[in-house]
SEFISE-569538 format. One record per residue: x, z, y of N, C-alpha, C in turn. Coordinates in steps of 0.02 Angstrom, whole numbers, padded with zeros to 5 digits, always signed. Last residue first. Layout:
BEGIN
XZYXZYXZY...
//
This chain:
BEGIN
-00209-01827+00425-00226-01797+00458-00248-01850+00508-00282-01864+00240-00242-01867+00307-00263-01854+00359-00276-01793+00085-00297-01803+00141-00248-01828+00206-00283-01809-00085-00252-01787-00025-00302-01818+00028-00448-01740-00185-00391-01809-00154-00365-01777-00099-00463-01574-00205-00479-01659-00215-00433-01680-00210-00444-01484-00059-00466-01484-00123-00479-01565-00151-00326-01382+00024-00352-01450+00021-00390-01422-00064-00363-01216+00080-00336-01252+00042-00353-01325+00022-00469-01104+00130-00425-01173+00179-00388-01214+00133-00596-01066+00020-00512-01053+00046-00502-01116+00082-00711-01051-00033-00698-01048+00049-00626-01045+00071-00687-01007-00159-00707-01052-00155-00732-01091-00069-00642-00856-00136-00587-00942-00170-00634-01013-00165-00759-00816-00097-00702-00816-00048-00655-00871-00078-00829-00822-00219-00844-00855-00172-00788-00856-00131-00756-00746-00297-00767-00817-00315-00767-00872-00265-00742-00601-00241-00686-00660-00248-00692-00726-00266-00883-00591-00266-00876-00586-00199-00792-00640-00200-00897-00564-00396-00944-00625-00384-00901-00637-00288-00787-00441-00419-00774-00541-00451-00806-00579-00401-00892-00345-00339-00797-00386-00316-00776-00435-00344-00984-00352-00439-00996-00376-00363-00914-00387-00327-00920-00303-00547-00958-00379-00542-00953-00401-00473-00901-00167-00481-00836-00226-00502-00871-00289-00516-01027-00124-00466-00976-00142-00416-00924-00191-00431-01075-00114-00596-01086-00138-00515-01060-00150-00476-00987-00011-00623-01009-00068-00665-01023-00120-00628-00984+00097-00520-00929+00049-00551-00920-00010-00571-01131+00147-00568-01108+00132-00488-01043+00059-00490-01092+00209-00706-01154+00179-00677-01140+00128-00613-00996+00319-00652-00961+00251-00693-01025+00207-00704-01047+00406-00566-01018+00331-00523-01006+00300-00593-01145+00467-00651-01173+00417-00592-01116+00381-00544-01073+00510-00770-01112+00464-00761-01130+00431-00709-01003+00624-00661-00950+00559-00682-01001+00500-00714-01108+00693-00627-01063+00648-00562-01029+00565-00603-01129+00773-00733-01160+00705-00714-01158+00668-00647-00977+00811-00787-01034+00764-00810-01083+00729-00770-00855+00835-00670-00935+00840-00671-00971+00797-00712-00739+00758-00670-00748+00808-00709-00818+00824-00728-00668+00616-00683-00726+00656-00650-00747+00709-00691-00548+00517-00625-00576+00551-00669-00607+00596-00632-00491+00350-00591-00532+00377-00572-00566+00446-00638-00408+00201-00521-00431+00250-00576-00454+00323-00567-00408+00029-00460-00400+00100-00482-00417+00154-00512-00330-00126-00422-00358-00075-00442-00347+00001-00452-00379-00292-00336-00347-00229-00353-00371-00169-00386-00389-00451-00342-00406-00390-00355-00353-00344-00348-00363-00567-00190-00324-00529-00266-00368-00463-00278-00395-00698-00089-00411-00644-00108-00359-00622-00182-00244-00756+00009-00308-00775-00055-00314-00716-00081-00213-00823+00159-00192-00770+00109-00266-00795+00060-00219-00939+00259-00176-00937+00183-00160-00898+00154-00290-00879+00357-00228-00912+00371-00180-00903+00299-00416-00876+00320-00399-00925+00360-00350-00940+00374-00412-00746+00248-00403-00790+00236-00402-00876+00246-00399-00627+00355-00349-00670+00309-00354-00731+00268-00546-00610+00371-00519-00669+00427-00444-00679+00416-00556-00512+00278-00564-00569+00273-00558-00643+00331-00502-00369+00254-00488-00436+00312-00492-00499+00303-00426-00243+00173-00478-00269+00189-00454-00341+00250-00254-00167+00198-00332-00180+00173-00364-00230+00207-00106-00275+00192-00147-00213+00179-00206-00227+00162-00052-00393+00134-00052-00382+00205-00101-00330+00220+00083-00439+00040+00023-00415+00044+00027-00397+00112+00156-00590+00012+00118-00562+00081+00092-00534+00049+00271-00662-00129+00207-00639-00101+00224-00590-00028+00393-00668-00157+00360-00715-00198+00276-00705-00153+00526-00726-00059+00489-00682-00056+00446-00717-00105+00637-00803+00043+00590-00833-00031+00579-00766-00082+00667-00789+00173+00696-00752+00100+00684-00769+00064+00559-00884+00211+00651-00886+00229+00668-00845+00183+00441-00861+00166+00471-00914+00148+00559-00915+00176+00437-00721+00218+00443-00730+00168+00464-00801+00131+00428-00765+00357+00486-00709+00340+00489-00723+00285+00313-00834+00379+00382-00865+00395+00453-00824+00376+00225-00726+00334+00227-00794+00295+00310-00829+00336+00254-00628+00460+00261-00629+00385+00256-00692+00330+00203-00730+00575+00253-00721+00539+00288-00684+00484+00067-00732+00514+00097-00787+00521+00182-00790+00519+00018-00591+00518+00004-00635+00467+00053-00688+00449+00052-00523+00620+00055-00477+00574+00030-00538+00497+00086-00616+00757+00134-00533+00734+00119-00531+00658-00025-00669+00738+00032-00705+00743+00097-00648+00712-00146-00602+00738-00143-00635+00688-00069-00684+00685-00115-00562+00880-00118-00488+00832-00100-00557+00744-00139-00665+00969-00068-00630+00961-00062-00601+00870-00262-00711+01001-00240-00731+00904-00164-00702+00913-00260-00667+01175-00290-00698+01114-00224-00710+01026-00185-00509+01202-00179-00581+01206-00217-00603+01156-00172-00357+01272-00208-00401+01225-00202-00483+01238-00049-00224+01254-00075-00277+01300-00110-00323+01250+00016-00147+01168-00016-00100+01262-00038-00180+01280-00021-00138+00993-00003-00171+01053-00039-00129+01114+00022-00140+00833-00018-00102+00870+00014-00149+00940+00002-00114+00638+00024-00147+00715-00004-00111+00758+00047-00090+00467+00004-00086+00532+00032-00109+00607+00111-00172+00351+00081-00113+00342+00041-00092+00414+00168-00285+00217+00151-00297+00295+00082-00211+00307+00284-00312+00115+00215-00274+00130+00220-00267+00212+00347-00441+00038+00346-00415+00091+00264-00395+00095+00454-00438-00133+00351-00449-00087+00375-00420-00036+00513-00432-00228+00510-00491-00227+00418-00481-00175+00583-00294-00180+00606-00314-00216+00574-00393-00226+00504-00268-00006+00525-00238-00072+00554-00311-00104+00508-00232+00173+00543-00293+00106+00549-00248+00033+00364-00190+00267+00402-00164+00213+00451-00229+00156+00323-00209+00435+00336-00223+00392+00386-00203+00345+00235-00181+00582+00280-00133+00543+00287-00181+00472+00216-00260+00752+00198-00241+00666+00256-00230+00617+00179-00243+00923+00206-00249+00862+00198-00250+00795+00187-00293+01096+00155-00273+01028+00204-00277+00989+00280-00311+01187+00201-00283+01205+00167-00255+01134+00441-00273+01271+00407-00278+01208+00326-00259+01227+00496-00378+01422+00490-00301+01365+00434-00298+01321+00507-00501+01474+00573-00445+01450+00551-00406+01439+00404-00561+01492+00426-00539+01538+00485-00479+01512+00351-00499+01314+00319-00529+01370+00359-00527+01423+00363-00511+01143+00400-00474+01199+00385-00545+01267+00336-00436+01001+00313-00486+01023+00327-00467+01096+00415-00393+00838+00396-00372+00891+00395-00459+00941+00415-00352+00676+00399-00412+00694+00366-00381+00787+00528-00244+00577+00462-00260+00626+00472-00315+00684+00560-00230+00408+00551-00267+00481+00497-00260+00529+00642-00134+00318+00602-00123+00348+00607-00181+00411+00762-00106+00237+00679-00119+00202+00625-00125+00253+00870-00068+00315+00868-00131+00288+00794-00138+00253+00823+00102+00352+00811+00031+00378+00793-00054+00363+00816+00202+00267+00801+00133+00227+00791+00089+00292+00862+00311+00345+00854+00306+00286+00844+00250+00236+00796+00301+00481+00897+00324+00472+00907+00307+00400+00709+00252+00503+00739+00222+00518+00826+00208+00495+00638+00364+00434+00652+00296+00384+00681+00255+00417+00676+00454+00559+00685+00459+00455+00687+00402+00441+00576+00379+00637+00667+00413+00630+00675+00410+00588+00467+00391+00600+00477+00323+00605+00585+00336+00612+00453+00527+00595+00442+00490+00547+00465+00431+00535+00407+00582+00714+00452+00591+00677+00486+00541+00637+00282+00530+00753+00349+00487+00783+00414+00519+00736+00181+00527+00605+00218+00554+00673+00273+00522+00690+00043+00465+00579+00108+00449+00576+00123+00485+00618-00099+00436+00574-00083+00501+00520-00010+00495+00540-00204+00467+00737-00150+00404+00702-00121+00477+00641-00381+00480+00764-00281+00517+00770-00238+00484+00717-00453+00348+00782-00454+00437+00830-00392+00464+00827-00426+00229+00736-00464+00292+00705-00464+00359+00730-00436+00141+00836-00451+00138+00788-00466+00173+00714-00366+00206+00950-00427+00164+00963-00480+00172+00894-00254+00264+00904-00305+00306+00921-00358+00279+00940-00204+00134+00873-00218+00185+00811-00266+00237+00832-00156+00085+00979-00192+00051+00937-00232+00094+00894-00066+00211+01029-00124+00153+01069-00161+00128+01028+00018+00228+00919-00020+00268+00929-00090+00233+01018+00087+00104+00921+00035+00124+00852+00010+00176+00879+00136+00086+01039+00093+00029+01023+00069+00056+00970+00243+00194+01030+00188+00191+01078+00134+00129+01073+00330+00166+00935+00262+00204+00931+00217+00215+00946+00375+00035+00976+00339+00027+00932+00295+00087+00931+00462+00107+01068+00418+00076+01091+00353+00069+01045+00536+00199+00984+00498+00237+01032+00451+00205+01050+00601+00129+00913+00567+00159+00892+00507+00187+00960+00693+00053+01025+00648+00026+00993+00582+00064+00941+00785+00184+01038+00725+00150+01092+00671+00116+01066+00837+00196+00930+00770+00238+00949+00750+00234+01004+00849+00057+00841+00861+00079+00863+00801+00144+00907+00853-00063+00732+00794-00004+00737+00822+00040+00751+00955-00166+00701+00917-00174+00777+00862-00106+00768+01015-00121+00583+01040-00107+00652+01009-00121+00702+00874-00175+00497+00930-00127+00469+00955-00103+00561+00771-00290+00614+00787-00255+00545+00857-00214+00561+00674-00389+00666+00706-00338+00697+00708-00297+00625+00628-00522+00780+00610-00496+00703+00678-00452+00732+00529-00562+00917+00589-00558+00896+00576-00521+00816+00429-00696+01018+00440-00652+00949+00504-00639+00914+00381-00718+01169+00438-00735+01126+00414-00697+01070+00255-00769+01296+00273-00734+01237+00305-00753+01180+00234-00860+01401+00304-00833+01390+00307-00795+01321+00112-00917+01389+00127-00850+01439+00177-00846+01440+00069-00922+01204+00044-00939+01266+00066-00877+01324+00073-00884+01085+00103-00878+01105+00130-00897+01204-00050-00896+01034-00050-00842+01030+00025-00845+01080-00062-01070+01040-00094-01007+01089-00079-00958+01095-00002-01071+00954+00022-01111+01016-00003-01059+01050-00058-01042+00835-00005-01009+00838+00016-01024+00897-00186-01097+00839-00187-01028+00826-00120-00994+00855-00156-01226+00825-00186-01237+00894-00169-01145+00881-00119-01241+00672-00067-01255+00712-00083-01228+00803-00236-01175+00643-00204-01142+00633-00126-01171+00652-00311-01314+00639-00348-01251+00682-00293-01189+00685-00232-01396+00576-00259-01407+00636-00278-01351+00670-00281-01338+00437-00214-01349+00468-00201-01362+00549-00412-01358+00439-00388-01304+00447-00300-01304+00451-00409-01508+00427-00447-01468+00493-00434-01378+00487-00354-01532+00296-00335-01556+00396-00350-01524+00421-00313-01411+00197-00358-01438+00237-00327-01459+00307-00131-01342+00164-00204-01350+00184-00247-01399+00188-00008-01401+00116-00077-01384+00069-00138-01358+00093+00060-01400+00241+00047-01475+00227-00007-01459+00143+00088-01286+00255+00038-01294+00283+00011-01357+00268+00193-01260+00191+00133-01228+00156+00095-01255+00197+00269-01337+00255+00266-01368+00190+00199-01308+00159+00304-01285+00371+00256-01334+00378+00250-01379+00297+00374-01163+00316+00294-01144+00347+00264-01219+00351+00463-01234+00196+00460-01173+00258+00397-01187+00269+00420-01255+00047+00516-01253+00066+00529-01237+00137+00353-01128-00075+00357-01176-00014+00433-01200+00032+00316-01071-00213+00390-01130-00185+00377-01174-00120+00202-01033-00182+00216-01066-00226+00261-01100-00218+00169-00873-00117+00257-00917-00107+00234-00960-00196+00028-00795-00051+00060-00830-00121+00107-00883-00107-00031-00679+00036+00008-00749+00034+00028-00749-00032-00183-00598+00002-00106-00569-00015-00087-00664+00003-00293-00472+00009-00281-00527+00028-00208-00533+00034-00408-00362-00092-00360-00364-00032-00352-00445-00035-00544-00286-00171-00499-00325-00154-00452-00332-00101-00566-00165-00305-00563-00173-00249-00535-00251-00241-00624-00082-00462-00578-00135-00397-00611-00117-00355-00593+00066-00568-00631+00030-00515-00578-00026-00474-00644+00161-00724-00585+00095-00693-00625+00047-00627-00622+00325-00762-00653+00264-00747-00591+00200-00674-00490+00401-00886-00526+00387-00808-00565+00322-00806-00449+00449-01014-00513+00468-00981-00540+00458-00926-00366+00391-01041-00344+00465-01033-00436+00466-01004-00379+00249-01053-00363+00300-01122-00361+00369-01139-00356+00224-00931-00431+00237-00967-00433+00259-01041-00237+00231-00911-00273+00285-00870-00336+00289-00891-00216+00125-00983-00168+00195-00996-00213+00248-00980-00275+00031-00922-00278+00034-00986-00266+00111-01027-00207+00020-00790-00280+00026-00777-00281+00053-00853-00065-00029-00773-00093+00041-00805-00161+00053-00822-00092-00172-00775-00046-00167-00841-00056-00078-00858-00108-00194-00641-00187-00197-00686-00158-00172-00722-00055-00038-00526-00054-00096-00556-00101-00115-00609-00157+00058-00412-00106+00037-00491-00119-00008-00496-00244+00109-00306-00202+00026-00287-00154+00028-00359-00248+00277-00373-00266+00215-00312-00209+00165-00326-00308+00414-00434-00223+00368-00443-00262+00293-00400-00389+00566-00444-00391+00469-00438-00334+00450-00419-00480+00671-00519-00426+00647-00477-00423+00582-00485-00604+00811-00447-00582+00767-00486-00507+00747-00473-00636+00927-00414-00682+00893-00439-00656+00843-00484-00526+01063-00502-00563+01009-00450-00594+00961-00477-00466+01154-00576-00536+01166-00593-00574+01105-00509-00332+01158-00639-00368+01176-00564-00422+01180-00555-00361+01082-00766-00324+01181-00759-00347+01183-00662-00413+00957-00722-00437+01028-00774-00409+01087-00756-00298+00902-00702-00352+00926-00628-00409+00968-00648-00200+00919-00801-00183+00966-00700-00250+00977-00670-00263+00822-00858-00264+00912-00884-00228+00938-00836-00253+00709-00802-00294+00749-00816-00317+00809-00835-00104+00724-00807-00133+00720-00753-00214+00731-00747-00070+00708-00953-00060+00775-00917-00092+00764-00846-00143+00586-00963-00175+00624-01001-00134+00691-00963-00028+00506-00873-00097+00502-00870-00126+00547-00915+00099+00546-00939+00083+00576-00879+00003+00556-00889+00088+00491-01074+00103+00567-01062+00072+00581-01000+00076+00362-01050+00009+00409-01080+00035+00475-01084+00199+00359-00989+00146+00337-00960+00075+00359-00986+00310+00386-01088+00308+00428-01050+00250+00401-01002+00254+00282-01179+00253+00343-01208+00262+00393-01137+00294+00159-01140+00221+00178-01155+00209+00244-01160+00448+00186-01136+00378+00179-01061+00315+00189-01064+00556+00279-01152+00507+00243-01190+00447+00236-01125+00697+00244-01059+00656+00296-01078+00602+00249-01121+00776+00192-00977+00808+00183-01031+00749+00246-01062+00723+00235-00810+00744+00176-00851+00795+00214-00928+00558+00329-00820+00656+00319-00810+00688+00270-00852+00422+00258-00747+00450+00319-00800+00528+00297-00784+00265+00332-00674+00332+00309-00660+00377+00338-00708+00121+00273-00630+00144+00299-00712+00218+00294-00700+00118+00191-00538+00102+00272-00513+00119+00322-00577+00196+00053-00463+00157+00074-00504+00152+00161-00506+00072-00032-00339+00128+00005-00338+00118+00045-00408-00028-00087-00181+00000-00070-00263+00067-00069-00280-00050-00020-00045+00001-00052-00079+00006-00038-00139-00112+00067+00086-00140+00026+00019-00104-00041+00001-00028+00219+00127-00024+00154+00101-00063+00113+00045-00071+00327+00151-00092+00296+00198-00044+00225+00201+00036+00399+00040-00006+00409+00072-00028+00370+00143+00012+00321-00128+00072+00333-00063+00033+00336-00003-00080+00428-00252-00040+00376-00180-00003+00387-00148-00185+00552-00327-00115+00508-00346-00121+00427-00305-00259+00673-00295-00238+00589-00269-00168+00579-00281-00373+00794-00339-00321+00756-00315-00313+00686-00314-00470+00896-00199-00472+00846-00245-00384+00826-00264-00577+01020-00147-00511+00980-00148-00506+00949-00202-00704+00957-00126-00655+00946-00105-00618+01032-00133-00823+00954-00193-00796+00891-00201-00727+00892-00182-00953+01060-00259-00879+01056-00214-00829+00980-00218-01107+01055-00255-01053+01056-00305-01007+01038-00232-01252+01021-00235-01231+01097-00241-01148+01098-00272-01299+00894-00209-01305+00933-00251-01281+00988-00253-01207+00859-00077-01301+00868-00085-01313+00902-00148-01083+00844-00157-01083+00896-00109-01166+00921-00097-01105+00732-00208-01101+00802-00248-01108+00848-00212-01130+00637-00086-01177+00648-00169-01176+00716-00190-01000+00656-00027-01090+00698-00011-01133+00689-00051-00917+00604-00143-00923+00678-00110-00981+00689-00083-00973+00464-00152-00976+00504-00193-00977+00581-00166-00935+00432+00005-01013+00437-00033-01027+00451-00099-00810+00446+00008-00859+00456+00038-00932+00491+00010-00709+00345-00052-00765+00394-00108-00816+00445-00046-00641+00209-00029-00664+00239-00026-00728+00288-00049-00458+00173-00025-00506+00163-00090-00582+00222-00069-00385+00212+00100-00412+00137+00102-00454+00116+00017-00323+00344+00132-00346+00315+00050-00343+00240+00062-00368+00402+00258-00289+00384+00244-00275+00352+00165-00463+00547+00197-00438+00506+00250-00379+00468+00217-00550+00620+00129-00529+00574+00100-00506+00514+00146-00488+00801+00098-00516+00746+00108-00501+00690+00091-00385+00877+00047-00446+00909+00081-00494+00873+00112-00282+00844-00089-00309+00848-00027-00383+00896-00021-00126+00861-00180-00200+00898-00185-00238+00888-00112-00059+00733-00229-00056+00746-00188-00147+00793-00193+00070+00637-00328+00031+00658-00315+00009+00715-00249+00172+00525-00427+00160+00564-00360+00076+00564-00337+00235+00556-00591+00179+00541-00544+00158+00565-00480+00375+00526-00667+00344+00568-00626+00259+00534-00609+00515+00539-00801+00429+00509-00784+00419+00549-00712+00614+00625-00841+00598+00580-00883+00540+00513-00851+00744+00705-00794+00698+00669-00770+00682+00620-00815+00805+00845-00847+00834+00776-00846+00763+00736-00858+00831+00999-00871+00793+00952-00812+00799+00866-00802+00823+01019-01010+00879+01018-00994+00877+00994-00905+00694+01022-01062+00728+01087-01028+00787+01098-00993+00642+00863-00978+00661+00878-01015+00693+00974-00998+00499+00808-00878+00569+00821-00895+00600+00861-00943+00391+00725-00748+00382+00765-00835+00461+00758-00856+00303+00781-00622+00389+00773-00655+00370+00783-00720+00176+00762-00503+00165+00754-00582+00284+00749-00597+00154+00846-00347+00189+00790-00396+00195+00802-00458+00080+00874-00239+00059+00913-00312+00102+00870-00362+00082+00926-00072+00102+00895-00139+00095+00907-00190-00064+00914+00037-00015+00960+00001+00014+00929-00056-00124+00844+00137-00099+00814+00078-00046+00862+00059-00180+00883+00268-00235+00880+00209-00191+00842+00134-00099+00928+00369-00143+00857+00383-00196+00853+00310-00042+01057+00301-00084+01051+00362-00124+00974+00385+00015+01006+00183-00041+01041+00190-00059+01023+00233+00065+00829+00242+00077+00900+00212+00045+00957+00217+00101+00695+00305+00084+00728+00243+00105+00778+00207+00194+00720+00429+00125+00662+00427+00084+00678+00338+00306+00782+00437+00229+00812+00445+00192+00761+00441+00425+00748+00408+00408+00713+00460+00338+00754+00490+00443+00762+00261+00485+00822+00290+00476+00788+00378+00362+00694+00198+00319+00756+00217+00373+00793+00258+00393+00564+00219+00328+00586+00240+00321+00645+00270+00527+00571+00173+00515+00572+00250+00443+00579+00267+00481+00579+00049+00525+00621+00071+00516+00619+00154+00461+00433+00013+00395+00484-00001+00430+00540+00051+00572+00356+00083+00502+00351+00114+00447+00420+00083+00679+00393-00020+00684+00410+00069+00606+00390+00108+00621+00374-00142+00634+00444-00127+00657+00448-00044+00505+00264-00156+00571+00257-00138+00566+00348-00117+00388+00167-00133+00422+00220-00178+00481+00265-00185+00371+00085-00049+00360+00151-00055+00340+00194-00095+00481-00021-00087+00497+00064-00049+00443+00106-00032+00491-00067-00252+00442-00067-00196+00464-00001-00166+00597-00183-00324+00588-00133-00319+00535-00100-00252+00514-00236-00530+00555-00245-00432+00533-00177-00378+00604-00180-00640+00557-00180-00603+00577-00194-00523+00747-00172-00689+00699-00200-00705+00609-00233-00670+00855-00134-00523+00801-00130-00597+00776-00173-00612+00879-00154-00400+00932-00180-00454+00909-00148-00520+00816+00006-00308+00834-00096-00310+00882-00082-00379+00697+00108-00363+00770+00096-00337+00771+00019-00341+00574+00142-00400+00607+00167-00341+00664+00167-00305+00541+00038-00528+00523+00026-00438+00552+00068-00392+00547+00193-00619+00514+00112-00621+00524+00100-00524+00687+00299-00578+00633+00278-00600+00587+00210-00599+00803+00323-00531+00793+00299-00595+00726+00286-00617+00783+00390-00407+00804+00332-00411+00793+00293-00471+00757+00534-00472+00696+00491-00436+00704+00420-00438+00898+00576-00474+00829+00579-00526+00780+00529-00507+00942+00560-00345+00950+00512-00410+00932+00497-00463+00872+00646-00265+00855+00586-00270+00887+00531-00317+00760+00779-00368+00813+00748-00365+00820+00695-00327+00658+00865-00265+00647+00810-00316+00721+00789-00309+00611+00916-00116+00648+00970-00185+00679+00912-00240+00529+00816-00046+00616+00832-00051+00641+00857-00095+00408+00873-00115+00456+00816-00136+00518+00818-00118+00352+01007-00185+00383+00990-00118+00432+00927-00132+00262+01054-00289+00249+01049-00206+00280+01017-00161+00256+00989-00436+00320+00998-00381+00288+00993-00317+00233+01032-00610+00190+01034-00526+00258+01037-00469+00280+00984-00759+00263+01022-00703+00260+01000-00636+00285+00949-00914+00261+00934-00857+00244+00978-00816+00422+00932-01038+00358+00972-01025+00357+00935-00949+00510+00915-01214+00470+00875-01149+00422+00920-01115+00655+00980-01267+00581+00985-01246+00574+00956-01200+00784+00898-01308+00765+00952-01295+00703+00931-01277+00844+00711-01240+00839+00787-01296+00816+00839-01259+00852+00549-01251+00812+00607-01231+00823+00663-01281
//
């Protein structure tokens, strides 16, 4: 590294080198770090040059580059100045009308995520052969002093890894979980060897799960790199925007979009489609990073019983034991994951508040809360389908 270190504001991600970018923690394969696509300069990039994140939907870019005069990419943090708090899956809601009841502005805010991905991921991103601690308390303390010089309420970095939580509280942010539900690959040697660690009777209930779902004729095809063709796109959209407008009124994805990353990172991408009488009914979008398959949303024009938990649970666990994948995350929330062998995991995030006494009354709130996400993971591990004791027979 030579010449001056400084940090500046990049509106527009495409602008962003992509070999610059490549070098960074996770955004490229064949690093140190494994590598997660969404991070990846063809997924942030196709967001916004797609419209699914960009002023007009409420995620203007505000990306953290910290680089040298010479422009030689040292660190980034992706970021994003919104106008709400859609598309997060970490929710502050009820902080904003707090402040907002008080007389104070909540919005605009920033957000450091991948937008309308709850996928940890790390967000302190520095360049391989760089000092890591060092360009990671750089960005977290300049990321606080971005949301100072703007004068917003606040900013929050979502789903980080635990190894930053430390960094970001050094810079002054409060530290909050969450949980999700993730498969764990303890060396299974295929699906009826993880299943032979269940419980009889939940092994049983989840052999009868998968018969059924498939009940009718319904086949399941997996579908990667050359099969994501733009027919196939087309179909799949039409099952996320069916599903999606059920489920939250306006889906954040544009069909654009699903092009781009089709043309761009295919090979990272499976979707697990479920096909009735020769044409596709449902589907689910899945991400291959570096040692985890991220399983990210579905959607279907036709309802079949436990289909949805076949598409988006079951065979992800059969994807990942054939690659030997180390982990399923399988997005937010869902505790009816864990009937089929996902196990709760914390997650976390970070959090700065400018407003004195905003920022007392959630790091108050916090405290609380994160007990209440241990006491809540205890119990859920302690309801897991997993044999316990002496073996069993079926």
């Amino acid at each position: 590294m030579t010449g001056t270190v400084s940090i500046r504001v990049e509106q527009s991600f495409p602008a962003i080198s992509p070999e610059g970018w490549g070098r960074l923690s996770g955004a490229s394969k064949g690093q140190e770090t494994p590598y997660n696509p969404f991070l990846s300069h063809a997924f942030l990039s196709s967001l916004e040059e797609s419209g699914s994140a960009t002023r007009r939907t409420g995620w203007l870019g505000h990306h953290l580059v910290m680089e040298t005069d010479a422009g030689e990419l040292l660190g980034a943090l992706p970021c994003y100045l919104k106008s709400h708090s859609q598309g997060e899956y970490v929710f502050d809601h009820a902080w904003a009308d707090a402040f907002e009841r008080a007389g104070g502005d909540y919005y605009p805010k920033l957000q450091s995520a991948i937008p309308f991905t709850p996928a940890t991921g790390p967000r302190l991103l520095a360049a391989s052969g760089q000092d890591k601690t060092m360009v990671r308390e750089t960005l977290a303390a300049g990321y606080g002093e971005v949301a100072t010089r703007l004068g917003v309420s606040s900013a929050h970095a979502t789903f980080v890894p635990e190894d930053e939580v430390g960094v970001f509280e050094e810079a002054g942010f409060l530290h909050r979980t969450d949980q999700q539900f993730h498969f764990i690959n303890e060396g299974y040697r295929d699906h009826a060897d993880f299943l032979d660690t269940l419980a009889s009777r939940k092994r049983k209930a989840l052999k009868k799960e998968r018969r059924a779902a498939l009940e009718g004729g319904i086949e399941i095809d997996w579908l990667t790199g050359s099969d994501l063709t733009e027919e196939i796109w087309d179909q799949f959209f039409a099952f996320y925007m069916d599903t999606g407008s059920r489920k939250w009124g306006r889906p954040y994805l544009t069909r654009e979009f699903y092009s781009l990353i089709g043309e761009r990172m295919a090979d990272d991408i499976l979707l697990v489609m479920a096909k009735r009488d020769g044409r596709y009914i449902a589907g689910a979008i899945n991400f291959i990073g570096g040692d985890v398959l991220f399983g990210r949303h579905w959607g279907c024009i036709e309802d079949h019983p436990f289909l949805h938990f076949e598409v988006c649970y079951h065979q992800a666990i059969d994807f990942a034991l054939e690659k030997k994948l180390k982990r399923v995350e399988a997005g937010a929330q869902g505790e009816h994951k864990l009937a089929r062998g996902y196990v709760p995991v914390t997650t976390h995030s970070a959090h700065y508040i400018a407003h004195k006494g905003l920022r007392d009354a959630v790091a108050n709130y916090l405290v609380h809360e994160r007990q209440d996400v241990e006491h809540m993971g205890e119990i859920l591990t302690a309801h897991s389908p997993f044999k316990k004791g002496a073996p069993e027979q079926d």
